[in-house]
N, C-alpha and C positions, 0 to 999 in steps of 0.2 A: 504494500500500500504506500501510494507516493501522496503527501499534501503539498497544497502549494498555494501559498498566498498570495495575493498580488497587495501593490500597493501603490498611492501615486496618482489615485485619478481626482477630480476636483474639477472646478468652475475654471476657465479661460475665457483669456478674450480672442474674438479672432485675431490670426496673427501670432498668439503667441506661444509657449512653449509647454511641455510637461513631460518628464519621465518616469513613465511608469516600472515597476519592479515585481518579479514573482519567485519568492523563496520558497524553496524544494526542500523536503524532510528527504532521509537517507544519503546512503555514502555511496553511489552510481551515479551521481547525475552528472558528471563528464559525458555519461556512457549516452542520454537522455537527446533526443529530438525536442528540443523546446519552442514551442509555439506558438502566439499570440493571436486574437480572435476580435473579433467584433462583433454585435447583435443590439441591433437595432428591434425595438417592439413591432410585433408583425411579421417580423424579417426574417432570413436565415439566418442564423450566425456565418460570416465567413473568414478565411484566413488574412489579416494582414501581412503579418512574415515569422518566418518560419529560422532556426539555424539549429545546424546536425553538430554530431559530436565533435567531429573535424573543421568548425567554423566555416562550411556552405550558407548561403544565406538566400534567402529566396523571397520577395516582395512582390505584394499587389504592386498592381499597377498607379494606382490611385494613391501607393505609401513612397514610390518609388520618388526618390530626391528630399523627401520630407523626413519621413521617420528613417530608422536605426535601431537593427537590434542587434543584441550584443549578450554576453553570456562571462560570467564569472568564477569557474566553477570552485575555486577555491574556498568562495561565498555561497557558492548553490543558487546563483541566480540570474535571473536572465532578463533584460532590460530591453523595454522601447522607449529608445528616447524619441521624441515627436515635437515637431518643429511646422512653423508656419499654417495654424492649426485654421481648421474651416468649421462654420458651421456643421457642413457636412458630416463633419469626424466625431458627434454625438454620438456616443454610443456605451454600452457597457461594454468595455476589454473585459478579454478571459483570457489566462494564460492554458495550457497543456502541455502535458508530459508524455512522448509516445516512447517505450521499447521493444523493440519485437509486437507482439500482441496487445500490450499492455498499454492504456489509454487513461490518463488521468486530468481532471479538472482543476480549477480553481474556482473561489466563489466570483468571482468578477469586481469589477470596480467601476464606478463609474467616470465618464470623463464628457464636460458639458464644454461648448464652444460654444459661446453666445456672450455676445456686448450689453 
């Protein structure tokens, strides 16, 4: 069983900045695909960006120049920093933990872009 917190989301204005943070319980999580999420009410949840054990990094399209994820593992945690932020980018983030078979969540956070 993996937990994983996230932390970091809050009110912004458009334009500006926030880094969000999701700490992993257990002594794998080098080993751990960490994820990052968005879900909008209604919506699907979908992937913002994603980075494997070997720091590949993979971004929507819509995160791509803006956000930044990044991974710590000595800390167990794995970061989006997110920059030049939009209305649009309302949503609750979730973080995820994939290994092998193995799919874990976090509760979400949320993250408001509005003037």
């Amino acid at each position: 069983q993996v937990q994983l917190v996230e932390s970091g989301g809050g009110l912004v204005q458009p334009g500006g900045s926030l880094r969000l943070s999701c700490a992993a319980s257990g002594s794998i999580f080098s080993r751990y695909t960490m994820g990052w999420y968005r879900q909008v009410p209604g919506q699907q949840r979908e992937l913002v960006a994603d980075i494997s054990s070997i720091d590949n990094t993979w971004y929507a399209a819509f995160a791509k120049g803006r956000f930044t994820i990044s991974r710590d593992n000595a800390k167990n945690t794995v970061y989006l920093q997110m920059n030049s932020l939009k209305p649009d980018d309302t949503a609750v983030y979730y973080c995820r933990s994939v290994l092998g078979g193995d799919v874990y969540w976090g509760q979400g956070t949320q993250v408001t872009v509005s003037s």
